[in-house]
Structure formats: C-alpha cells, structure tokens
FIMI-883259 format. One line per field, with one value per residue (C-alpha): chain; y, x, z. Coordinates in Angstrom, 2 decimals, padded with zeros to 5 digits. Layout:
N
chaine	[A	...]
v	[Y	...]
u	[X	...]
w	[Z	...]
//
This chain:
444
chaine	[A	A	A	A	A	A	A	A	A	A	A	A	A	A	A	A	A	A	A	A	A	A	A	A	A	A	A	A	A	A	A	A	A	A	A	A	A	A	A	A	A	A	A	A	A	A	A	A	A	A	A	A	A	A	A	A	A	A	A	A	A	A	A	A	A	A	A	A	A	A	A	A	A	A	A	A	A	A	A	A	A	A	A	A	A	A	A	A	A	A	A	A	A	A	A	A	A	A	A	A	A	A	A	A	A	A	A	A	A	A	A	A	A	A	A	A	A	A	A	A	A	A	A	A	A	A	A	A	A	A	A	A	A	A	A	A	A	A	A	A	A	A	A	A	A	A	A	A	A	A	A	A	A	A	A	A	A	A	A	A	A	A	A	A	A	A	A	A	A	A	A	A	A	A	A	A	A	A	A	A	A	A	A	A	A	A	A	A	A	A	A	A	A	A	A	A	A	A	A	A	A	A	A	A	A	A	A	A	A	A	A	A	A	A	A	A	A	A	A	A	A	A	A	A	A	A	A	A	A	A	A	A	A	A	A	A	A	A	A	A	A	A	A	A	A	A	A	A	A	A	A	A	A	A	A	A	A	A	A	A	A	A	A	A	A	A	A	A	A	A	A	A	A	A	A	A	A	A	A	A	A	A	A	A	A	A	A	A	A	A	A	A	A	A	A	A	A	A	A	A	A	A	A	A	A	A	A	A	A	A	A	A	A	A	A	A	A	A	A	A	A	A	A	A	A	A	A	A	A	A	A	A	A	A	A	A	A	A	A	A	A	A	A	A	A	A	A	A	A	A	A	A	A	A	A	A	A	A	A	A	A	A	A	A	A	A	A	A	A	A	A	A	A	A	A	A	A	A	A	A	A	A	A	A	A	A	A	A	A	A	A	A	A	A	A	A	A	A	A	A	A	A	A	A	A	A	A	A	A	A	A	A	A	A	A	A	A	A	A	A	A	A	A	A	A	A	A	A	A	A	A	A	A	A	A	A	A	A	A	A	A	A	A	A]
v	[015.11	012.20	010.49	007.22	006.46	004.11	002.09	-001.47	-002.16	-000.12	-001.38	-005.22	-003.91	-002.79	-005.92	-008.35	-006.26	-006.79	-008.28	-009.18	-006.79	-007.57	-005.52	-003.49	-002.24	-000.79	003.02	002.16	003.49	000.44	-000.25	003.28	002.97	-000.40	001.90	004.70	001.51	-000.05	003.62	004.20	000.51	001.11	004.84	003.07	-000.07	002.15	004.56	000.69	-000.34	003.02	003.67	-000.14	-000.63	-003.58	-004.08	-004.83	-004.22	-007.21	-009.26	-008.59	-009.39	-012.80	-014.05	-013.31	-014.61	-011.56	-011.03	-013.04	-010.42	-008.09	-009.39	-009.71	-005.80	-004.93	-007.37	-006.76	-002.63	-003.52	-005.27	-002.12	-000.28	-002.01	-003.24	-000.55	002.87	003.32	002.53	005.05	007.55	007.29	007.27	010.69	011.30	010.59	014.13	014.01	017.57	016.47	013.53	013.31	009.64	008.08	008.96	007.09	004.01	004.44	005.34	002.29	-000.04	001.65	001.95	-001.78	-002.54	-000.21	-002.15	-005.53	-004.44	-003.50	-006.61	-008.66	-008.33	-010.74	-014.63	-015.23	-012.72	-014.78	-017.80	-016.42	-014.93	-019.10	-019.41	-015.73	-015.97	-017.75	-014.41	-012.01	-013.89	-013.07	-009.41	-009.06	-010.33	-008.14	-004.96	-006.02	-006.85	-003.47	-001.61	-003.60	-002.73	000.78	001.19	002.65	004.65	006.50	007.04	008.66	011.11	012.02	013.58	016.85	017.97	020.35	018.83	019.66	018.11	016.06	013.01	013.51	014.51	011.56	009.29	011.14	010.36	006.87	006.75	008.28	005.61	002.75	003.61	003.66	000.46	-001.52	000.01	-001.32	-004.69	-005.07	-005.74	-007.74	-009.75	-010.11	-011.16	-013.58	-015.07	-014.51	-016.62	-019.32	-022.69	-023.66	-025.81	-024.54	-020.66	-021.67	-022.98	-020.20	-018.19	-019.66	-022.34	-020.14	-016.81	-017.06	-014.43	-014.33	-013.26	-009.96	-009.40	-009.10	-007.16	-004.72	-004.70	-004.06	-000.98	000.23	002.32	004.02	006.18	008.39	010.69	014.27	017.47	016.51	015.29	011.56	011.41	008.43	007.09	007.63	008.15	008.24	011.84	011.97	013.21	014.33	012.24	014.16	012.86	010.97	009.25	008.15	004.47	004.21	001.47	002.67	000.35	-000.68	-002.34	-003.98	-005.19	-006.99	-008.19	-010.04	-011.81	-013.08	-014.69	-016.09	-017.25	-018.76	-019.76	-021.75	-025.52	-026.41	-023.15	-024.37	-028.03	-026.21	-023.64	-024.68	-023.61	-023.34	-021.41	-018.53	-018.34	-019.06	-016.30	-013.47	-014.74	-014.17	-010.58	-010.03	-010.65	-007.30	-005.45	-006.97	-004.41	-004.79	-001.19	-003.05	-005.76	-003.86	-002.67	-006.21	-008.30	-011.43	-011.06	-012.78	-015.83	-014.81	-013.78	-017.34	-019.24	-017.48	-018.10	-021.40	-021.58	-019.79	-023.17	-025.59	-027.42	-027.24	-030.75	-030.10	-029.51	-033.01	-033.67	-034.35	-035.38	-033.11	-031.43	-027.69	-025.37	-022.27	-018.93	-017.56	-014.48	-012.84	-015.40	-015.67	-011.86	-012.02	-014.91	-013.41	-010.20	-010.99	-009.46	-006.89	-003.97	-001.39	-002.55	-002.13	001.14	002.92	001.63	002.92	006.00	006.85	004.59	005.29	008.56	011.43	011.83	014.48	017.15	016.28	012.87	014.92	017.20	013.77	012.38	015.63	015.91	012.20	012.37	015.23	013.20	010.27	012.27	013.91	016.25	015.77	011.75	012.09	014.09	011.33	009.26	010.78	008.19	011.61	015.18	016.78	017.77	020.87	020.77	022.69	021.41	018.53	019.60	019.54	021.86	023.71	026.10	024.73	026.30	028.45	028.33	024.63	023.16	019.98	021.11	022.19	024.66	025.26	028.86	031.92	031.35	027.83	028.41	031.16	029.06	026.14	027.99	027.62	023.73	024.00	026.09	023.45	021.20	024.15	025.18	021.87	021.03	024.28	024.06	020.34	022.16	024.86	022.67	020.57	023.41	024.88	021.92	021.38	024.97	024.52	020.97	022.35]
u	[023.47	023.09	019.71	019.75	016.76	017.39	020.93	021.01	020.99	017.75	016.05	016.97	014.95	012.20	011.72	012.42	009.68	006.85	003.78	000.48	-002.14	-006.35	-009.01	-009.89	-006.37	-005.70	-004.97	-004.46	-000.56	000.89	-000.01	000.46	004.12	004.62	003.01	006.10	008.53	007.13	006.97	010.92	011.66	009.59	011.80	015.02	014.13	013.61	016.62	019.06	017.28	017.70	021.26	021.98	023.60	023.37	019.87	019.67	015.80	015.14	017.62	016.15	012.63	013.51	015.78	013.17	010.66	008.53	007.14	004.13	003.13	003.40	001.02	-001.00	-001.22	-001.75	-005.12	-006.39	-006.27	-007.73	-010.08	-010.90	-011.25	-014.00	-015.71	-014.99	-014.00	-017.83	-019.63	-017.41	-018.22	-021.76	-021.67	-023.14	-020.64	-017.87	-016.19	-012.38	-011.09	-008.10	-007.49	-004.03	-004.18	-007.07	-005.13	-002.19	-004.26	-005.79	-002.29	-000.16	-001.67	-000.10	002.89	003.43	002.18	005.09	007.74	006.77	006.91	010.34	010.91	009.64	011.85	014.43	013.12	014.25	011.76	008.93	010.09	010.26	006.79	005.88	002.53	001.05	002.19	-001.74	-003.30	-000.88	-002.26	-005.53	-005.20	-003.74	-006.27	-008.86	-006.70	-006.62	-009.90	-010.97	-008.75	-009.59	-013.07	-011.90	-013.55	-010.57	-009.32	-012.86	-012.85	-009.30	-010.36	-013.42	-010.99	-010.65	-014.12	-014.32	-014.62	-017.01	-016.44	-013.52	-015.39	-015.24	-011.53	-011.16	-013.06	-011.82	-007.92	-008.90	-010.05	-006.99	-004.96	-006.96	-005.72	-002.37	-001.98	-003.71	-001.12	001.64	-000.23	000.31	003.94	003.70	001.92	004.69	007.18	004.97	005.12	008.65	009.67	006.77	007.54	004.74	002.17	-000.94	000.48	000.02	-003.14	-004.32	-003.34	-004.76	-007.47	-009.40	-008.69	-007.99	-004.94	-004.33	-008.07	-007.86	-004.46	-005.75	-008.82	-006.00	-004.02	-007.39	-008.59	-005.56	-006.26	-002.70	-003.89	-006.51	-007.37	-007.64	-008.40	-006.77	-004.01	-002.45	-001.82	-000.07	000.16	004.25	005.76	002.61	000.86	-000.94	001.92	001.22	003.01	004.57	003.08	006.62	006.50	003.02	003.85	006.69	005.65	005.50	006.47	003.13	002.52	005.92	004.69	001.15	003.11	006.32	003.40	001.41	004.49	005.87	002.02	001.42	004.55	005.47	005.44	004.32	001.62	000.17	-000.79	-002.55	-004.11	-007.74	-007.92	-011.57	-013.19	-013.61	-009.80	-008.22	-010.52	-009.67	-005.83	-005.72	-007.05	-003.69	-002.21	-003.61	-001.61	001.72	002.93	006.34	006.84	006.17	008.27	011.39	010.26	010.04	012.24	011.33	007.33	008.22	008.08	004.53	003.72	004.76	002.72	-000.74	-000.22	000.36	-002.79	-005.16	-004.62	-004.72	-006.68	-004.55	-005.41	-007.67	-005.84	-004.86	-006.70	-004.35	-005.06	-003.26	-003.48	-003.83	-002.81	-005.86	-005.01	-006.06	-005.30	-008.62	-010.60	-009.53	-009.94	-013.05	-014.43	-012.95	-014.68	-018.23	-020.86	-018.69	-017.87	-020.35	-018.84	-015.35	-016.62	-017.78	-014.80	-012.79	-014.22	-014.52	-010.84	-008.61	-009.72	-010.29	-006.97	-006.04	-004.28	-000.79	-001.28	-002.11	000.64	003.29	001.78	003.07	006.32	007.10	004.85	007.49	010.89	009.19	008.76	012.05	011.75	015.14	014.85	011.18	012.51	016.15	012.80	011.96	012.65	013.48	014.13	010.49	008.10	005.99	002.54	001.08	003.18	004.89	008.33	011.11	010.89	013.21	010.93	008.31	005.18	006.40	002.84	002.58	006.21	003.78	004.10	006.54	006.77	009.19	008.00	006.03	003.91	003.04	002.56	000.04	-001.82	-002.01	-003.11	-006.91	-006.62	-003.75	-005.49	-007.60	-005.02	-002.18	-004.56	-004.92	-001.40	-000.55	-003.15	-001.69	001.82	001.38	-000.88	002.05	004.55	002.49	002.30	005.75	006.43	004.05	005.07	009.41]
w	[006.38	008.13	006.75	009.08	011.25	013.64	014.09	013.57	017.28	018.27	014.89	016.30	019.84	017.94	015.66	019.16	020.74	017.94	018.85	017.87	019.13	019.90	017.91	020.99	021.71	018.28	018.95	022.32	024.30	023.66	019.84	019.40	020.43	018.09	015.36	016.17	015.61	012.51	010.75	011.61	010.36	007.67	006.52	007.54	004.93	002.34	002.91	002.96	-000.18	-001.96	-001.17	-001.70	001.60	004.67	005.02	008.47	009.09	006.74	007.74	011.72	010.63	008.86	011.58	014.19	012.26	012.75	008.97	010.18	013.01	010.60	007.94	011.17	011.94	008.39	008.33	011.75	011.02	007.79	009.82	012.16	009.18	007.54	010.90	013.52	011.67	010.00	013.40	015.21	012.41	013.35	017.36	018.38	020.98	018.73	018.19	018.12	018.68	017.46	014.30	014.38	016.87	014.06	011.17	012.65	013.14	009.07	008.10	009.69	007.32	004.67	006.55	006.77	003.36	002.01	004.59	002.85	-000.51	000.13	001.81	000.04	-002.70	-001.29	-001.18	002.56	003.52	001.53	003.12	006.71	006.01	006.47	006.55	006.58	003.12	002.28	004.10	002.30	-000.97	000.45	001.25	-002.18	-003.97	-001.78	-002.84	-006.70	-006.72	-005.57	-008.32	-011.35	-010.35	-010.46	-006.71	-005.11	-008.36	-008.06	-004.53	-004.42	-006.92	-004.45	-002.02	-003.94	-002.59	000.02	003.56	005.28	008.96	010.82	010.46	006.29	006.00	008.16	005.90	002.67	003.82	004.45	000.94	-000.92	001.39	-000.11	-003.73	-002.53	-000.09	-003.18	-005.75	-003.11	-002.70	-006.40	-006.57	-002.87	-005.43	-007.59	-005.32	-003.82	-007.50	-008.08	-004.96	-003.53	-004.31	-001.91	-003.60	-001.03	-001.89	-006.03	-005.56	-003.73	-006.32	-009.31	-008.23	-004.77	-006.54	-010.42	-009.80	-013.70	-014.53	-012.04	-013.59	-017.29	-016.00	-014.22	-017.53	-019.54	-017.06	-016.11	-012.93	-012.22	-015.40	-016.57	-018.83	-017.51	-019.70	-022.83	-020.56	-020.35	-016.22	-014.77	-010.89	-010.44	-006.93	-004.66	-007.01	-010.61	-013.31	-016.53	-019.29	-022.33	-025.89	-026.50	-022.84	-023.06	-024.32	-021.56	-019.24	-015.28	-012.50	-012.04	-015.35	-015.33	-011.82	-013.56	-016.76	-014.69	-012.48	-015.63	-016.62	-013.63	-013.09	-016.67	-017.73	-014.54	-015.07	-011.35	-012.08	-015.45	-014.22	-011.89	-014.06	-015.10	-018.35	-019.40	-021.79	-019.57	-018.69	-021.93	-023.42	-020.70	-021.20	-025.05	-024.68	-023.44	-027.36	-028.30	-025.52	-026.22	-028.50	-030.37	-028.12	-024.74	-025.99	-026.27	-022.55	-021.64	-023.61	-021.37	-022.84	-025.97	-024.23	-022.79	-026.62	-027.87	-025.16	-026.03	-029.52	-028.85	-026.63	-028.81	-031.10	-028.42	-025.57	-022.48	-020.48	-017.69	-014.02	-012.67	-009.71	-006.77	-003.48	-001.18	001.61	001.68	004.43	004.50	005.81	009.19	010.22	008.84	009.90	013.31	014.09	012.29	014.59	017.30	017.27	015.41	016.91	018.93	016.53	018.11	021.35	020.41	018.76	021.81	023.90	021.53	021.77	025.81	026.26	023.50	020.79	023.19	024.68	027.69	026.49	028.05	025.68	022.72	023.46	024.15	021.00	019.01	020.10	019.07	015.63	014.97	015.86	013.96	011.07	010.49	007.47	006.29	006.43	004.98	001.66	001.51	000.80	-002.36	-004.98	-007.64	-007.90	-006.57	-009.71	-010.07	-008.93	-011.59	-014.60	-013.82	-014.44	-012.17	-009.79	-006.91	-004.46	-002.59	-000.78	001.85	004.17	004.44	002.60	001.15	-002.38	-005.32	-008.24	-010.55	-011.24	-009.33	-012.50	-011.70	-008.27	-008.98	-011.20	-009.04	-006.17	-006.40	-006.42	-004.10	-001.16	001.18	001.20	001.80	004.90	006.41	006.39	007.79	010.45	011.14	011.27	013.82	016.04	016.57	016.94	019.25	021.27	021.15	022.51	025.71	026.66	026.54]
//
C-alpha cells in the first residue's frame, strides 16, 4: 500500500507557495486552499518521521525559511478564535447549514501545531524558526498556562453532553481541540529548550514567563490523567486509556516531555544566571523532590542530576540574576494582528459571515470532494502511532464500527457495552460521512 502523501516535488510547491494571510480572509478560497496544503505536509511529516525516512517536508520548510509563516497561521487562527469565533456565534443570521468549512478553520490550528512538534525536533528547524521562535515561546506558555489551570482538561470532558444545535457541536469541537493543541504545545516547548541558544528566547522563558513555575504546577496537577470510576485513565495517542494496576507508575510521553524541559531549563549554565531564584521559585522548585521517585528515576536516568541540584539548592542561596544590559528582541506576531484588527472583530464577524461561511452549494459540494482526497483513509490509519485499542476496554482490538468506522472493539461484547456512550458520536460521524458521499455522487 502505498502510504505517501505528496512527493517531494509537489510538497517543495506547496511550502514555496506559503504565505501569510489577514484576519478577514481566514476561511476565505484562498486560505482554504493553503489550509488543504499545510494538512497534507502536515500527514506526510509524520508518515517520514515514523518510518524514519528523508524528511523532505522539514528540510523544504527550513531552507525556505517558511517556519515563521507558519507560527504566523497558528497565532492569527488562534487569534480568530478568541476574537472572531464567539461574536459569529452570536450574530442572528449566522446559521451554517453546513459546518464542515468552520471546523476546518478551528481545526488547522491544530494541524500546524502537530507539523511543528514534529519539526521541531531537529535544531535547524528551531534555528530557521529565527525570530518567531519569541511568539512560539509565547503561544506555549498561553497553552500551558491554560492546562496547569486545568481549564482546557475540564472543558474537553464537557463535550460528552448532548448537543443541542450546530452552533454547540461547533463550540464543543473547538473545546476538545484546545486540550489537544496545548498537549502538543507542550513538547514544542521542549524542543524550544533542547535547542535555543538565543539569550532574548532564555529570558523569555524564565524572566517574562517563569517557564519552570507552570512546569512544576503541570507536574503537580497532572492534566493528561484522571481518575475515572475506580479507573486510572491516561491522555496516550490523542483518546483517554485506561492504565492496568502494574502500568500505572509508567511515565507517558507527556511527563517525560515536562521533566526533560525542567532540566534543560534549570540545569543550563547560561539558564541559571538567568533564573531569579527567590523565595517563591526555589519553594515551587523543591516540591519537585517529592515526585522524583527512585521508579521515575530508572524511567529517567538523566533526573539524578536534577535530584542532586535541588538538594543542593534546598541548602543554599543561589546569587541573585546578574543584571545585564542587553538588548532584547520582543515577539510580534500577536501583537501585530492584535493592533491590526482592534476594534474590528464584529466587523470581520459579519463579513465573515455574508462573504466566506455560507457557501453555494457547488462550493460545498467542491469543498467535499477535496476534504475526501485530503483525508485518505488508508494514509490517515499509516498515522496511527500503534495497533488501534478497544473503545470499551482498552485492549487491542481488530473490528471497528461498521455505521461510522471512527471506533474499535475487540469483542461483539465490548461493542455492545460501549454502545450507549458510543451512539451521538457514531451518528454524527455517519451523518458527516454520507453528506460527503452524497456530494461526491452528484458533483461526478
């Protein structure tokens, strides 16, 4: 089966053709098509990452010099969706028939959050990122700030209610989305530690944001698990899992993520001149001795070194931060949308409504038949990082629902069992299936 996306030489158009996009045309034709480019970049990353091979979509996007444009996207939908999105909700005349167009414009931030992460990774893509690196820092920080305070933890779980309109399945996707694209800004994070060197990117980090602080508060709350009906339930591979009594001390990605960038973050020479450690700090930083168990220690041989260092500090009096005189770069992508739009969100709103969300029908049915080649189902599952798991009992599991094909069982059992919880979803998936089929079938 042949799993690739695009070839190197239609990825390299794509990247060439990237561009930065104004508030008002998001969801418009044109960003619409950049959106179609950016998600098939995005699957094709991920497939040369996973199977280890020439990874040509990164190596297009450094040498280019288009990872700026994309930090740009991500922040000015992010943007939209805390500026524009709630005004549009509440405009009387705004009644999509059909969702499919806004959930592409909630979804694509997600989309190019999950391209960096898996770009990021490699240092040349942190250096090529230049600049955009400070706003990255930003939007991270935004993103962790919301899960240690548990905000977007508590909102995903909200999206099991029934929905009652459009407008609410719109707003409760938007919300499940927000859990993920801040689990996925976590370990951006950690390769923004791994590889700056910049002295305006450290400061950021640990003087404007005290990066270390939201880390231990992440550590201490631990959002990517819960508690659920007698049942431990951990965040793995985008869905809730159950965790068997003898894998419940196993560290997940996530955790590994927070741990590696407390150490590159305090253990850092360039990082701890810059560190002001104050009463405040050095007391949120030694609540960290009671997590580092002998058990996550054998997880994470390299914590001893972390172990040592707050034993040494809960003794000591680090020397207060040496105040340099130098000059900072500040980021400006936020900023500059936000300026440049102030005052105009309603605006933008109702344009947005009339102009770009209530499509003819020959653009809905257009829309469908590319949503469909975009998302090829046999690419889509080459994605899966594992073997799917049963929805019901978490096993590993071989037959999948046969109405909507979104979810797995590894028994008739199960499947019974799970159906109840399963059913709304199952429905609109299967609604969202046919409406494209059938729209395929009239536009052929």
């Amino acid at each position: 089966m042949d799993t690739s996306v695009v070839v190197p030489v239609e990825a390299e158009g794509f990247i060439q053709s990237l561009e930065t996009f104004p508030l008002k045309e998001v969801g418009s034709a044109r960003w619409f098509r950049q959106h179609e480019y950016i998600e098939k970049l995005n699957m094709q990353a991920i497939l040369n990452a996973s199977a280890m091979h020439d990874e040509f979509v990164k190596e297009f996007l450094v040498s280019y010099g288009k990872i700026p444009v994309l930090v740009h996207e991500m922040i000015l939908v992010e943007m939209w969706k805390h500026k524009v999105f709630p005004v549009l909700c509440q405009l009387q005349d705004f009644n999509p028939k059909n969702t499919f167009h806004l959930y592409m414009v909630i979804h694509h931030e997600a989309t190019i959050i999950n391209l960096l992460e898996t770009i990021m990774f490699h240092k040349d893509s942190c250096e090529a990122a230049d600049d955009s690196v400070l706003d990255l820092v930003d939007y991270c920080h935004r993103k962790l700030t919301l899960l240690a305070s548990k905000a977007t933890h508590d909102q995903h779980n909200l999206t099991g209610k029934a929905v009652v309109s459009t407008i609410e399945e719109l707003q409760a996707q938007n919300a499940a989305l927000e859990f993920e694209i801040s689990l996925k800004a976590v370990s951006v994070l950690r390769y923004i530690t791994d590889h700056t060197e910049s002295i305006s990117v450290i400061s950021r980090m640990l003087c404007t944001h005290n990066i270390p602080c939201v880390l231990v508060q992440l550590i201490d709350c631990c959002p990517w698990s819960r508690f659920r009906e007698g049942e431990v339930e951990k965040y793995i591979n985008s869905r809730w899992q159950k965790i068997p009594v003898e894998d419940r001390l196993k560290i997940t990605k996530l955790d590994g993520q927070v741990w590696i960038s407390l150490f590159n973050l305090l253990l850092r020479e360039d990082c701890q001149r810059k560190y002001d450690f104050n009463n405040f700090n050095k007391n949120q930083l030694l609540k960290l001795r009671g997590f580092l168990t002998e058990v996550l220690i054998d997880q994470l041989p390299n914590l001893v070194e972390l172990q040592r260092y707050l034993a040494h500090l809960a003794v000591t009096d680090p020397a207060p931060p040496k105040k340099e005189l130098i000059l900072e770069q500040v980021p400006e992508i936020w900023n500059h949308i936000l300026r440049e739009n102030s005052g105009k969100w309603k605006a933008i709103a109702k344009f947005q409504v009339k102009e770009t969300f209530n499509p003819s029908e020959s653009d809905l049915k257009l829309q469908a038949q590319r949503l469909a080649q975009t998302y090829n189902l046999d690419v889509m599952e080459s994605l899966l990082p594992e073997k799917p798991k049963c929805g019901s009992c978490g096993k590993e599991a071989a037959k999948r629902c046969s109405r909507c094909q979104g979810e797995w069982y590894c028994h008739r059992e199960c499947q019974v069992k799970h159906w109840p919880k399963h059913k709304k979803a199952c429905q609109l998936i299967t609604e969202a299936t046919e409406k494209i089929q059938r729209d395929l079938q009239v536009n052929s």
